[in-house]
C-alpha positions in Angstrom: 0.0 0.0 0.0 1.1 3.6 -0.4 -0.4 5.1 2.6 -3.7 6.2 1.6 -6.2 5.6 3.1 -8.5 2.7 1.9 -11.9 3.4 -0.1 -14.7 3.4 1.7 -16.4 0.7 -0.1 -13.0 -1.5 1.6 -14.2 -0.8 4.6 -17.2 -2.5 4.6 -16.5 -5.9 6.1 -19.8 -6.8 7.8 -22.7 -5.1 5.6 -20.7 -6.0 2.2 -22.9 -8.5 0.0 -20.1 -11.0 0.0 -20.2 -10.9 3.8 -22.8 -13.5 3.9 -23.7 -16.2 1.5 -27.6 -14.7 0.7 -29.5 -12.2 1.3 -30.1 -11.1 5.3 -33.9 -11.2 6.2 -34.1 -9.5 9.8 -37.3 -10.5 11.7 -38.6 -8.4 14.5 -40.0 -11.0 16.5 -41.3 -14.6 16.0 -44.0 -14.8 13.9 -44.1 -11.6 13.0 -42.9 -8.8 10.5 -39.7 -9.5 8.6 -38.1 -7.3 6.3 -36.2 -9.6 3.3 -38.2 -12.4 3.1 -41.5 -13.4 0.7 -43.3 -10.9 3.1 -43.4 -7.1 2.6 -43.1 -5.5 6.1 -45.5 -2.2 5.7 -44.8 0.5 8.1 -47.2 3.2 8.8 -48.3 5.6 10.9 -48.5 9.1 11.9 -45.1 11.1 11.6 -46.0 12.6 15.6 -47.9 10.5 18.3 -50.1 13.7 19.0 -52.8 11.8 21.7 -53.9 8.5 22.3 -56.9 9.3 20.6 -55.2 9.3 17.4 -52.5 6.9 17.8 -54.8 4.2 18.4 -57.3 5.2 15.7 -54.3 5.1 13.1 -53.2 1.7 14.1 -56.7 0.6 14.0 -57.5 2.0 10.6 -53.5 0.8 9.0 -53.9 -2.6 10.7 -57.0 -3.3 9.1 -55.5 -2.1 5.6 -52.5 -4.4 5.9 -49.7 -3.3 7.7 -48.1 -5.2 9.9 -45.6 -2.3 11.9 -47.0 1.0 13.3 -44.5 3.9 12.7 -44.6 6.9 14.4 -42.3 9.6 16.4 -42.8 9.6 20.2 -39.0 11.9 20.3 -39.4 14.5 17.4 -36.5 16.5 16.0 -37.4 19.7 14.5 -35.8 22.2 12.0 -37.5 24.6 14.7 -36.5 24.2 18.3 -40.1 26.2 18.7 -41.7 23.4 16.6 -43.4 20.4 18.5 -41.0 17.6 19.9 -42.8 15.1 20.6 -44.9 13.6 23.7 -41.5 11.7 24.9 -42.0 8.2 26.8 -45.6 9.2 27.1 -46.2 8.8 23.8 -44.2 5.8 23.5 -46.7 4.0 26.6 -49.2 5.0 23.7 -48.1 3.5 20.8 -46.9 0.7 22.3 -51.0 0.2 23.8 -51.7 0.8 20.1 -50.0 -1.8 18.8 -50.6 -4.4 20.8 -54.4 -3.7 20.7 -54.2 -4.2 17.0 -51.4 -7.2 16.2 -48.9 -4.6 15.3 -45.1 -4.0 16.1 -43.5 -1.0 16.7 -40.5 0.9 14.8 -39.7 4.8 16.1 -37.1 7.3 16.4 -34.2 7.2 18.7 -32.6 10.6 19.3 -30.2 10.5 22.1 -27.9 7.8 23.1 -29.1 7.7 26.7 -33.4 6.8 25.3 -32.0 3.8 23.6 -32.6 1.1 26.3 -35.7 3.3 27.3 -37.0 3.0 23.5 -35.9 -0.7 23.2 -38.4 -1.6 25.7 -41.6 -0.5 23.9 -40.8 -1.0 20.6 -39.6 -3.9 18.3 -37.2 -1.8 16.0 -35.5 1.2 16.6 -35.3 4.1 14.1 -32.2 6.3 13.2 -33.5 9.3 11.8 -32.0 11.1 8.4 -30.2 13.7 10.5 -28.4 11.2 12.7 -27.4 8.8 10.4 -23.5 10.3 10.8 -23.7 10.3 15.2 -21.4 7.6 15.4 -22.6 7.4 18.8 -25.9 6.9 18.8 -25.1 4.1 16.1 -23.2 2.4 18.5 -25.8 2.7 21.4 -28.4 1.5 19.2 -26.5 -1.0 18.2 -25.9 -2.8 21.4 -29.4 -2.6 22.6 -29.5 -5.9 20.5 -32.9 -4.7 18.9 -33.5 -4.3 15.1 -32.6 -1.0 13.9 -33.9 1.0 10.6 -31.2 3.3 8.9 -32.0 6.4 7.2 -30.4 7.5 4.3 -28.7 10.7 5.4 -29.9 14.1 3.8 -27.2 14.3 1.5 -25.4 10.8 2.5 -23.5 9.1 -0.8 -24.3 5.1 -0.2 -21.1 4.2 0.7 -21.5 7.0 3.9 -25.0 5.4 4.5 -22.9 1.5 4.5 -20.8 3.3 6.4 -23.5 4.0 9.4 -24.8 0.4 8.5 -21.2 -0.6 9.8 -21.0 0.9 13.3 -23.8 -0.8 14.2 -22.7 -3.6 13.2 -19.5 -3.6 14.9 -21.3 -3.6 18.0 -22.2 -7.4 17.2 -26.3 -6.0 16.0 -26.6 -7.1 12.2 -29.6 -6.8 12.5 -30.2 -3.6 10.0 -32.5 -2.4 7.6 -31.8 0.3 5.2 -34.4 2.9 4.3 -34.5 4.9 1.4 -36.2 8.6 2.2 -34.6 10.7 -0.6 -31.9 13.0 -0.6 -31.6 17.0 -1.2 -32.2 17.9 -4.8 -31.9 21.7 -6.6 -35.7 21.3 -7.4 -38.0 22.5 -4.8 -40.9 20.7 -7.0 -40.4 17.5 -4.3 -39.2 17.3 -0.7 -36.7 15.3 -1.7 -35.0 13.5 -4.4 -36.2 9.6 -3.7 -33.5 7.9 -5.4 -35.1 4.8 -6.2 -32.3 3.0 -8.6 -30.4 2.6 -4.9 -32.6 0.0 -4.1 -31.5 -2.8 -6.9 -28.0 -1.2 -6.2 -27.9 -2.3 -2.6 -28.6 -5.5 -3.2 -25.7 -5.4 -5.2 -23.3 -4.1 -2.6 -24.7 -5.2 0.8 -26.2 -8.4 2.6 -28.7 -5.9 4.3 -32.4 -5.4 3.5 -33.9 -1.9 2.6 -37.1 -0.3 2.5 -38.4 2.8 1.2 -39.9 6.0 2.3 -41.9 7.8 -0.3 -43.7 10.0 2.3 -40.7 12.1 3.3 -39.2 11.0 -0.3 -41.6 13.1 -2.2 -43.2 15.4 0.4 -46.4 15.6 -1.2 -49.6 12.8 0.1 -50.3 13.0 -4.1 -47.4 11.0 -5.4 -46.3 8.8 -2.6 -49.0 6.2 -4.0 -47.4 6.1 -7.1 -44.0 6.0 -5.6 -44.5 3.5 -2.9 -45.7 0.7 -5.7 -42.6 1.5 -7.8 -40.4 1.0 -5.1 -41.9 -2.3 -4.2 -41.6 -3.0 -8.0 -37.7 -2.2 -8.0 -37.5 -4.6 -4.9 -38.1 -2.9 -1.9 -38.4 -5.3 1.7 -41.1 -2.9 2.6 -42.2 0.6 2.3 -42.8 3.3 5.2 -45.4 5.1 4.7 -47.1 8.5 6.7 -50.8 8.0 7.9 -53.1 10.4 9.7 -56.5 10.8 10.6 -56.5 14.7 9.9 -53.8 15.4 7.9 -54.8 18.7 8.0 -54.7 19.6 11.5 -51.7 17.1 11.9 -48.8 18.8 14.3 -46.0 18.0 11.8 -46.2 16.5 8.0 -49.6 16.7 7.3 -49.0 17.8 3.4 -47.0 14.2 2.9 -49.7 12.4 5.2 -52.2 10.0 3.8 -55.9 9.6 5.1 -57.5 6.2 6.1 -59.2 6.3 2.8 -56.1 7.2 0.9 -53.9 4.3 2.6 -57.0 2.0 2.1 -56.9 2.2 -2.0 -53.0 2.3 -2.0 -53.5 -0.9 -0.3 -55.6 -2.8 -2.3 -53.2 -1.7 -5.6 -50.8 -3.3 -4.0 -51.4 -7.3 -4.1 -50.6 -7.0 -7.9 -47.2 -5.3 -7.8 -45.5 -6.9 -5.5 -46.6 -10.9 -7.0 -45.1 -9.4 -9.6 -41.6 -9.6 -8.1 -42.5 -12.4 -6.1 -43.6 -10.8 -2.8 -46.3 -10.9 -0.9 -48.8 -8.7 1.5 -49.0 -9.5 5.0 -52.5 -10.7 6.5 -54.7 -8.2 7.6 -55.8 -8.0 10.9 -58.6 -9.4 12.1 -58.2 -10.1 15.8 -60.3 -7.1 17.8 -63.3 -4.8 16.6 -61.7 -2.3 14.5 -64.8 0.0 14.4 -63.9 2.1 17.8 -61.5 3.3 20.3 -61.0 1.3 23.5 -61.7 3.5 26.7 -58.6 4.6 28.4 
């Protein structure tokens, strides 16, 4: 060697695809949602936990259409330290009640290394948001909470940076990792983002890990993340992640990307047909309690 340093893409010793002989599919509990296998894991959910009220109405109206993970923020990080933050463990008691009530398991946001063990115990997978994707720290604390964690593509994050994250956590002995597209920064203001979604047949090219896709914060606008959702399953997405609310409207953060019931309902049922065609499936929907009203607190 001459004494540069090595390419990224050299350092990747646990994600790389030649790491393991096939594809990883990380399960989040037995029996239920698994992201790589014949089963698409749907994830969705409000972007804030605003009340019980509304938590458990969204997991009630999403369970019923087919997902099989509730999403949602219970720690919020804002552009605006003025904007809401979130309900904190609170909300996480909530969503937690929500999912059980309804068959579902939990992903959410992690912001601070000292919440991981606190976030590991109410929810199934833990979530690294966009902005955090390069806080080597929390990587390594979500890591060794043992727990399944979902990666963010960063904001402007090439994929060998993103592989890069994937790899801290993995060095704390957690493989258990799942990528998620959510589109990067783009000179046109026409979209949120930029959803890149030729990186999702060029993962499976470079790393052993599973990866879903994100058109709600991908796009920015409830109109096209239909449309983009299905194409990412049709590129070969493990799942999609998708925004739900009951009010988009009068939601507290990302209504305009948000989908109603209604609007997650059809999405839904366009589904079946796009992902037999590359060989996935839906997940069952749920059918084990009343779906037609709230329980009392």
């Amino acid at each position: 060697m001459n004494g540069r340093p090595l390419p990224p893409s050299r350092d990747l010793r646990l994600v790389h695809v030649d790491a393991r002989e096939r594809q990883s599919v990380v399960s989040l509990r037995p029996g239920g949602p698994s992201f790589g296998g014949e089963e698409l894991a749907i994830c969705a959910g409000p972007c804030a936990i605003e009340s019980r009220e509304q938590i458990v109405a969204t997991a009630a109206a999403v369970a019923r259409a087919g997902a099989n993970v509730l999403r949602g923020g219970a720690f919020k990080p804002r552009t605006s330290p003025y904007s809401f933050q979130g309900l904190g463990r609170e909300g996480l008691a909530m969503m937690r009640e929500a999912a059980d009530l309804y068959g579902l398991a939990v992903v959410t946001e992690v912001l601070d290394p000292r919440d991981a063990d606190v976030v590991a115990e109410s929810a199934e997978m833990l979530q690294i948001g966009a902005r955090n994707m390069q806080n080597t720290a929390l990587l390594r604390a979500v890591g060794e909470t043992g727990k399944p964690v979902l990666l963010k593509r960063g904001l402007a994050a090439t994929v060998d940076e993103w592989l890069l994250a994937a790899e801290y956590i993995a060095l704390t002995g957690n493989e258990r990792i799942v990528l998620c597209e959510r589109g990067v920064r783009s000179f046109d203001p026409a979209t949120r983002n930029l959803l890149d979604l030729s990186v999702v047949p060029l993962l499976a090219r470079r790393t052993h890990l599973p990866a879903i896709v994100d058109p709600s914060h991908g796009t920015g606008v409830a109109g096209l993340v239909a449309a983009m959702g299905l194409a990412a399953v049709a590129a070969g997405a493990a799942g999609i992640m998708v925004e739900v609310h009951p009010d988009p409207a009068s939601a507290v953060s990302d209504g305009m990307q948000s989908l109603t019931f209604a609007e997650f309902d059809t999405f839904m049922e366009s589904m079946p047909a796009v992902a037999a065609a590359v060989g996935r499936r839906l997940p069952q929907r749920f059918a084990g309690v009343p779906l037609n009203a709230i329980p009392p607190s």
